[in-house]
N, C-alpha and C positions, 0 to 999 in steps of 0.2 A: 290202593284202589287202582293207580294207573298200572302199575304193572301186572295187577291182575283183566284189567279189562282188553290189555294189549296182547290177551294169549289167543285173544279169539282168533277163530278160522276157519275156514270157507264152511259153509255151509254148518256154522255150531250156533245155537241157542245158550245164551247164558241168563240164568235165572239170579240176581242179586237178593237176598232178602235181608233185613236188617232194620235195626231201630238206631233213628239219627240221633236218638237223644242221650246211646250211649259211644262214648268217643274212647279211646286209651289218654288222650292228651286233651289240656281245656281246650277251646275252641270251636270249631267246626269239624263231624266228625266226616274221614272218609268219602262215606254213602252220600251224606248230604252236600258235600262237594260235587261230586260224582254226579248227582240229580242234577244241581245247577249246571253244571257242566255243556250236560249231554240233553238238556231238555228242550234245544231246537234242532236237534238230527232225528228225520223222520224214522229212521230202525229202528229208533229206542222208545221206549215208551215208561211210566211207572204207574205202579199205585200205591197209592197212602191208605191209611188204614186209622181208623177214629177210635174211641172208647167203645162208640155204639157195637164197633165189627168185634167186640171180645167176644167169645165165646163159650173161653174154661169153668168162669164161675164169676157172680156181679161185683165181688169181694176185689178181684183184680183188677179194673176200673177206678176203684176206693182207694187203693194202695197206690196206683200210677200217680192220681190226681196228690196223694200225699210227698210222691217221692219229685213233682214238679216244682213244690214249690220250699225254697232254702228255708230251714226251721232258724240261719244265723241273720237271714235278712232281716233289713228294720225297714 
């Protein structure tokens, strides 16, 4: 993520979009680094996005809320 936010310049718009909750490695992904980051420099700004904001169909809502919670936990 740092190396791609340091491409910016003069005068570019970079639009990030992305779900924190998927990472390549455990831990904190990227993006959500990145929010924490940058979220007291006034240039930058984000939005988050809820269940409510789905759109596709009420089915995916149902499946997210399945795939948050570990079926190994006790």
């Amino acid at each position: 993520m740092k190396s791609f936010l340091t491409r910016i310049g003069t005068n570019t718009k970079m639009i990030v979009m992305g779900d924190i909750n998927q990472a390549d490695r455990k831990g904190i992904s990227g993006l959500a680094d990145a929010m924490t980051r940058l979220v007291d420099l006034k240039e930058t700004g984000h939005i988050e996005f809820t269940y409510k904001d789905i759109v596709r169909h009420s089915i995916i809502g149902k499946i997210l809320a399945k795939y948050e919670h570990d079926p190994n936990e006790k």
